[in-house]
C-alpha positions as a Markdown table, in Angstrom:
| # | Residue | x | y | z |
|---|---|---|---|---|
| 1 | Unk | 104.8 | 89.4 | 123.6 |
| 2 | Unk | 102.7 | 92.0 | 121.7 |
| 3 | Unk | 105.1 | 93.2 | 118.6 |
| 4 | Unk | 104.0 | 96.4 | 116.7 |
| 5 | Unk | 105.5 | 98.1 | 113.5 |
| 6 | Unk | 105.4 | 102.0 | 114.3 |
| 7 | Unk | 106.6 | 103.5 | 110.6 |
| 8 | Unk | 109.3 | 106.4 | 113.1 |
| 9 | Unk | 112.3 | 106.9 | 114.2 |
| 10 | Unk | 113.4 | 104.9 | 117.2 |
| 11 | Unk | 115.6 | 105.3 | 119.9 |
| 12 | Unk | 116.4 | 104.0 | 123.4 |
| 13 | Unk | 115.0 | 106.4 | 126.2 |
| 14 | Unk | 112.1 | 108.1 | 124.2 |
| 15 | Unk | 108.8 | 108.6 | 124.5 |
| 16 | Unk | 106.9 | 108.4 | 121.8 |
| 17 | Unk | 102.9 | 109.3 | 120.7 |
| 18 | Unk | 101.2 | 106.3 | 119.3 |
| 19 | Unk | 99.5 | 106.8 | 116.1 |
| 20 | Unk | 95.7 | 106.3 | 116.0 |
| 21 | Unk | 95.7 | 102.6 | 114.3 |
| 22 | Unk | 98.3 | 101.2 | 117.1 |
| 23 | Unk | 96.0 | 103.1 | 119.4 |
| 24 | Unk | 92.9 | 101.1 | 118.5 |
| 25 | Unk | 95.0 | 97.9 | 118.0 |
| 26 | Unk | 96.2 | 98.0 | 121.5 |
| 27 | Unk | 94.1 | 99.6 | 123.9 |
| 28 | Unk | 90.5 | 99.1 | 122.2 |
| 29 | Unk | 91.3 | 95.5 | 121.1 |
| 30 | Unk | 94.3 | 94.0 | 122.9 |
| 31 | Unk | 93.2 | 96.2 | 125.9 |
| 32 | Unk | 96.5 | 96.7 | 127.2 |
| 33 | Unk | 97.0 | 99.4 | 129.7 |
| 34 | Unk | 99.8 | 101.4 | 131.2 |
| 35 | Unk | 102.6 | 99.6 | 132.3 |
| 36 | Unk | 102.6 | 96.7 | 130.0 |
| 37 | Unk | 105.1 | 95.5 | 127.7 |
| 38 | Unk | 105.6 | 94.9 | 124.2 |
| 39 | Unk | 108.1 | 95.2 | 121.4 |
| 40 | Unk | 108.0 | 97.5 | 118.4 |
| 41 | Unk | 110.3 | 97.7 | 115.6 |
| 42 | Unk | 110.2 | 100.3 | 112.5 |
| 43 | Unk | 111.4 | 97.9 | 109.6 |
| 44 | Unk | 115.4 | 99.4 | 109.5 |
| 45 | Unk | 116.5 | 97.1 | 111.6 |
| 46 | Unk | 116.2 | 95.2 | 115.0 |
| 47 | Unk | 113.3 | 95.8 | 117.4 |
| 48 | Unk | 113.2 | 97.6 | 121.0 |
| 49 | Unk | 110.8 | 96.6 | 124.1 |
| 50 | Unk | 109.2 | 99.3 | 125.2 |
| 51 | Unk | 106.1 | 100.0 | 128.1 |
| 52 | Unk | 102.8 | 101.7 | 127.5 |
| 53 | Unk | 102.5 | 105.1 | 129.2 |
| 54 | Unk | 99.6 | 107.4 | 129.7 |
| 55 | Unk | 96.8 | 105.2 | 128.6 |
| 56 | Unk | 93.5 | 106.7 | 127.3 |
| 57 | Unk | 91.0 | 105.4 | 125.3 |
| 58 | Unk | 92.0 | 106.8 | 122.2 |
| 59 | Unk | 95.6 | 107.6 | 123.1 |
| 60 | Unk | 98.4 | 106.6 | 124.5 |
| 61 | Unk | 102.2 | 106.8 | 124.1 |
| 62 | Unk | 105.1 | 104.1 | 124.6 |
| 63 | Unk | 108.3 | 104.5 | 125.9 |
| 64 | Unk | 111.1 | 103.0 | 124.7 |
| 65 | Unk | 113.8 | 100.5 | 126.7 |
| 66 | Unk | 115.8 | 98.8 | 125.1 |
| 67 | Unk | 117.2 | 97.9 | 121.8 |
| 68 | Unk | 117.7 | 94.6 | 120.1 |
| 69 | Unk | 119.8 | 94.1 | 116.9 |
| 70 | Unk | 118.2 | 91.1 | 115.9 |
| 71 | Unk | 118.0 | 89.9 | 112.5 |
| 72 | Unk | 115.5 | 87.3 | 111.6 |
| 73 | Unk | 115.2 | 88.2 | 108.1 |
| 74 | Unk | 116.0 | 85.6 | 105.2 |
| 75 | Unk | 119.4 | 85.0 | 103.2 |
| 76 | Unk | 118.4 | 86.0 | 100.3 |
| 77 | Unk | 116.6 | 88.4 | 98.3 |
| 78 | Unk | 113.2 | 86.9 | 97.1 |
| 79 | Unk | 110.8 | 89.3 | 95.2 |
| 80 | Unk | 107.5 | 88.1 | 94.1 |
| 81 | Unk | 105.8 | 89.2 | 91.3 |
| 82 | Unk | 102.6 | 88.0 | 91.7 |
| 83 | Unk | 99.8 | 88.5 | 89.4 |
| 84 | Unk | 96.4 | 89.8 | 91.0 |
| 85 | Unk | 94.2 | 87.1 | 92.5 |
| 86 | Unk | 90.4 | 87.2 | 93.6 |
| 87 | Unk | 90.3 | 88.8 | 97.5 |
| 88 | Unk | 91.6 | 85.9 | 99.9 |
| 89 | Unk | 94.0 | 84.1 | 97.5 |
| 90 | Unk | 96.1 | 87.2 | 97.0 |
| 91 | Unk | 96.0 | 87.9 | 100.5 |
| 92 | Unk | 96.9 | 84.6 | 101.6 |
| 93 | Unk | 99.7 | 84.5 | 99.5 |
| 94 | Unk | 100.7 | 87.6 | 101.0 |
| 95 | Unk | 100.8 | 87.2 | 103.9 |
| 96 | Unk | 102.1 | 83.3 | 104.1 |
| 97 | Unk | 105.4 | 85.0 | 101.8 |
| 98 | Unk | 105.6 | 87.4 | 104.1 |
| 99 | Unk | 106.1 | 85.1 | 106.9 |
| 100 | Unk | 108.9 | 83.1 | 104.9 |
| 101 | Unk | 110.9 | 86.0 | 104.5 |
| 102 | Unk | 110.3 | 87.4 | 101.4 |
| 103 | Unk | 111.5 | 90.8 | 100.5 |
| 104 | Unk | 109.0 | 92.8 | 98.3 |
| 105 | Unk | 105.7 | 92.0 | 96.3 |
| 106 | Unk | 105.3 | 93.5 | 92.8 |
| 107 | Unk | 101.2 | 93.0 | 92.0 |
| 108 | Unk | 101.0 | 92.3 | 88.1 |
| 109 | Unk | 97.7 | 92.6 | 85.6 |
| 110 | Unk | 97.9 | 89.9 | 83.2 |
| 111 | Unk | 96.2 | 88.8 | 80.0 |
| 112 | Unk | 93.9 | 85.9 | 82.4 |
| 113 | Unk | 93.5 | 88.0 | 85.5 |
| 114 | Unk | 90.4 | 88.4 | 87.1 |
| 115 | Unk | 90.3 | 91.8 | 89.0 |
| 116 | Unk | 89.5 | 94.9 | 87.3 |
| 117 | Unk | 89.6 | 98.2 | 89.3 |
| 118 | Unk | 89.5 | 101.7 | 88.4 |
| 119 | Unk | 92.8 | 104.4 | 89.8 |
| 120 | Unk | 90.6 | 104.7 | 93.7 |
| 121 | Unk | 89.6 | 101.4 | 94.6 |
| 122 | Unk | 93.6 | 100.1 | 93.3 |
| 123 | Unk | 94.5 | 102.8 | 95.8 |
| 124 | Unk | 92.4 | 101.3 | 98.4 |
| 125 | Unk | 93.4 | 97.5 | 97.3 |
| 126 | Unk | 97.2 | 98.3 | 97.7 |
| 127 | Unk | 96.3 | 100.3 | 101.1 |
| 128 | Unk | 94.8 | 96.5 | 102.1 |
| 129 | Unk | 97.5 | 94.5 | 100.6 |
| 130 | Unk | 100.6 | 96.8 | 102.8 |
| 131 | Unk | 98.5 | 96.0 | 105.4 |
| 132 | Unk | 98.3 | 92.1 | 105.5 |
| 133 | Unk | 101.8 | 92.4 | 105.2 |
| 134 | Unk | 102.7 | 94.8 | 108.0 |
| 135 | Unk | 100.6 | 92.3 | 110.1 |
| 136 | Unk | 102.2 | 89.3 | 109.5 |
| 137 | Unk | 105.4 | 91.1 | 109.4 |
| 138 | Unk | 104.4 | 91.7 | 113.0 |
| 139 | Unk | 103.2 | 88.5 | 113.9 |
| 140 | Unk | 106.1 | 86.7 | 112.4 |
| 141 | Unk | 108.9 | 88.5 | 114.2 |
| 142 | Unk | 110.2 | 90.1 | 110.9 |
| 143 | Unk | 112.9 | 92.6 | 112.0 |
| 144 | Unk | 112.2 | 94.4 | 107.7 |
| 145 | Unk | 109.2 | 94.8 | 106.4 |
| 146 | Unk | 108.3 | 94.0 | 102.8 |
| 147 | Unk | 107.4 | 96.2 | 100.6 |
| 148 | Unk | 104.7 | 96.7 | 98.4 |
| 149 | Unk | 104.3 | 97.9 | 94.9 |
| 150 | Unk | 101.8 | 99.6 | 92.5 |
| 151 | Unk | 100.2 | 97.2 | 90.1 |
| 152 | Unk | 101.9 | 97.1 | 86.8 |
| 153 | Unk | 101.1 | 95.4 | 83.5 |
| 154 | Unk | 102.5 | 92.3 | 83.1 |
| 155 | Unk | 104.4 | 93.2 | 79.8 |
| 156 | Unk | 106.1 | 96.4 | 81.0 |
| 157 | Unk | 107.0 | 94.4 | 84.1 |
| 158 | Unk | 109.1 | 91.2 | 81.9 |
| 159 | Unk | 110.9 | 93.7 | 80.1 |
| 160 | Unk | 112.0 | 95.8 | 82.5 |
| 161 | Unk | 115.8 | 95.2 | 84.4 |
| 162 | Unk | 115.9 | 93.0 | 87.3 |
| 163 | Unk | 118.6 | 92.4 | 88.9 |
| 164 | Unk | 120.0 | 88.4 | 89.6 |
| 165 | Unk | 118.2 | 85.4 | 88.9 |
| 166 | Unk | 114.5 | 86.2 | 86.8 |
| 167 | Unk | 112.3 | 83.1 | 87.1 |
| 168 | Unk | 108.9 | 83.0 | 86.0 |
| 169 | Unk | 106.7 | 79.7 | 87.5 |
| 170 | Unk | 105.4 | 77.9 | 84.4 |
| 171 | Unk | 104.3 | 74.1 | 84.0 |
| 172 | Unk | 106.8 | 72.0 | 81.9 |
| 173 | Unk | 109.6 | 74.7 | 82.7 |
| 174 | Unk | 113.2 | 73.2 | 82.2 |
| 175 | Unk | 115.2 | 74.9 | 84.9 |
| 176 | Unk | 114.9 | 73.2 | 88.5 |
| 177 | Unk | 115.9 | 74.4 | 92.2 |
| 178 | Unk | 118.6 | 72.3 | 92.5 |
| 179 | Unk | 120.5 | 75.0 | 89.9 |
| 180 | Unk | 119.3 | 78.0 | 92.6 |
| 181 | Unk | 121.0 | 76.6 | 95.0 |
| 182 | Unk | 123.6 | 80.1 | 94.6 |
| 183 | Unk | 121.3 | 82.4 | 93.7 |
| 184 | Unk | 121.3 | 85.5 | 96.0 |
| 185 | Unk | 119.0 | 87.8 | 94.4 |
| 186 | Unk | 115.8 | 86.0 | 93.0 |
| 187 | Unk | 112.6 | 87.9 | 91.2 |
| 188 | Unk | 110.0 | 85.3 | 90.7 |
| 189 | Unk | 107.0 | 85.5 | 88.4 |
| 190 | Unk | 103.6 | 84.1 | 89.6 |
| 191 | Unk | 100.6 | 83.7 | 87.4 |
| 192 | Unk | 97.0 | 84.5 | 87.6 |
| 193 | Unk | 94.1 | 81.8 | 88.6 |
| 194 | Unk | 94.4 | 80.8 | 84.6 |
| 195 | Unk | 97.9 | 80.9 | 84.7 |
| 196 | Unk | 100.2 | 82.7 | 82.0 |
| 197 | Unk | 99.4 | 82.7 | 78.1 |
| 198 | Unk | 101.5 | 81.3 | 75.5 |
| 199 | Unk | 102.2 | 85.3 | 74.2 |
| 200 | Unk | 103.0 | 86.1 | 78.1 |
| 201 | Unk | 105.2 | 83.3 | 78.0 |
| 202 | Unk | 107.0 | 83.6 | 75.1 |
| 203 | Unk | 107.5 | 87.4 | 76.0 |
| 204 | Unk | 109.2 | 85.9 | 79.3 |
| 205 | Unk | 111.7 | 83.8 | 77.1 |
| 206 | Unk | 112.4 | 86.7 | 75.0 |
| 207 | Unk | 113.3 | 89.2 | 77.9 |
| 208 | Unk | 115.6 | 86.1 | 79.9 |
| 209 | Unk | 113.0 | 85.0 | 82.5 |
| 210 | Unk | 114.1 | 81.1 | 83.1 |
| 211 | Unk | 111.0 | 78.9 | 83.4 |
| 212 | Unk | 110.8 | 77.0 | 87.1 |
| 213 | Unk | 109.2 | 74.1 | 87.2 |
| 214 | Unk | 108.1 | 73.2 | 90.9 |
| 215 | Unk | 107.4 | 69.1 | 90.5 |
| 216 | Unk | 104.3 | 67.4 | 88.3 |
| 217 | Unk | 101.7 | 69.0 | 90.1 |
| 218 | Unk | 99.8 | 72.4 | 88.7 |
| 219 | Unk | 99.8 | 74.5 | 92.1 |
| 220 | Unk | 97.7 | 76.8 | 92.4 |
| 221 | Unk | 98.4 | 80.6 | 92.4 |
| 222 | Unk | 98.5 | 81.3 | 96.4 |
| 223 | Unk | 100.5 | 78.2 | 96.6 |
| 224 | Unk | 103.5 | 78.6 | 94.3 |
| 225 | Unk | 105.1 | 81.7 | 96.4 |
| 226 | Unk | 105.1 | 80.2 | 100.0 |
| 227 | Unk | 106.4 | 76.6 | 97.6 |
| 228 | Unk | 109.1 | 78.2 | 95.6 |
| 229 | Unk | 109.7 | 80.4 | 99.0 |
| 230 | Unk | 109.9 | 76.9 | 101.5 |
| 231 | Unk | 112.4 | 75.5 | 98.5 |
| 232 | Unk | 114.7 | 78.2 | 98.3 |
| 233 | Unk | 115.3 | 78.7 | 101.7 |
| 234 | Unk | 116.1 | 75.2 | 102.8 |
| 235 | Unk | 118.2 | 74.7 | 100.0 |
| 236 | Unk | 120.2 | 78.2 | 101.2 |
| 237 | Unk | 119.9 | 76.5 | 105.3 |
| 238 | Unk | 117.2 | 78.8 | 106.5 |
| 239 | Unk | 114.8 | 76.4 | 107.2 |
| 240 | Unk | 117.2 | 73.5 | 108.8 |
């Protein structure tokens, strides 16, 4: 069934005004029409089925049914920091995170990144980013949805309070998963297409990020999240 995130307050009996972008989303492209069924959820919790109601082309409103506390969300708190990537790598890892269950994404500019955009076009990028989230949020039956944070330097980010386990993804690292295996609240550090620099690195050691080594292979920057993501949550049951 179609599942929608609608950013409002939610209740069991009301009807409600779509906003413009579900509009388009489910009349003009899914071309649903009054009467049908779906299931929305707001990100606090649970998710409701609800039926479409007074259908026009570029309106429409939903009433809602029923409610469903539900909770599909992961057992613990993953955050990834994830330094910026060229268009469909940082989108993919996005959105593939997402789907595991991670909590929150905290973009990073590092000494080896790649993208360089002035204060509008960041606006616009992060504007992009909340939405490859929201939609896999939606397609993956997340009851929360992730957030998404402002780009930040990389070396006001490592010395900033986190709070539980800091791990930053770094060939060679000493500290393996089997030692996560009680970890709760995890922030993990993800590098750039280059990867870190020694002076990122050692700025990491200094401020008490353990270095995670995820096997012999190099993985590549979309890759490590959904890895070190898949890991953590078979080892905590999620995925058995």
């Amino acid at each position: 069934m179609t599942r929608v995130y609608l950013p409002q307050p939610l209740a069991v009996g009301a009807l409600l005004e779509l906003p413009e972008e579900a509009v388009r989303h489910l009349v003009q492209v899914l071309r649903m029409g009054n009467g049908e069924r779906l299931t929305v959820f707001n990100g606090e919790g649970g998710e409701y089925g609800a039926v479409l109601e007074a259908v026009a082309r570029r309106s429409a409103s939903l009433r809602v049914l029923s409610h469903d506390p539900i909770d599909r969300e992961a057992p613990i708190t993953v955050s990834i920091a994830q330094c910026v990537s060229k268009g469909e790598r940082m989108d993919y890892a996005l959105q593939k995170a997402t789907e595991l269950g991670a909590t929150g994404f905290l973009p990073l500019l590092s000494a080896r990144g790649v993208v360089k955009l002035d204060g509008e076009r960041w606006e616009k990028k992060i504007e992009h980013w909340r939405g490859v989230v929201t939609g896999a949020a939606e397609q993956s039956g997340r009851t929360r949805l992730p957030t998404v944070a402002a780009p930040e330097r990389f070396e006001n980010f490592v010395a900033g309070e986190r709070p539980g386990l800091k791990l930053i993804l770094a060939p060679g690292g000493q500290t393996r998963l089997s030692a996560l295996a009680r970890a709760e609240t995890v922030t993990a550090l993800i590098g750039p297409e280059g990867g870190f620099d020694e002076a990122e690195l050692a700025l990491a050691d200094r401020h008490g990020w353990q270095r995670l080594a995820l096997g012999p292979r190099i993985l590549r920057t979309e890759t490590a999240p959904v890895a070190l993501l898949a890991a953590l949550l078979s080892l905590h049951g999620d995925l058995g």
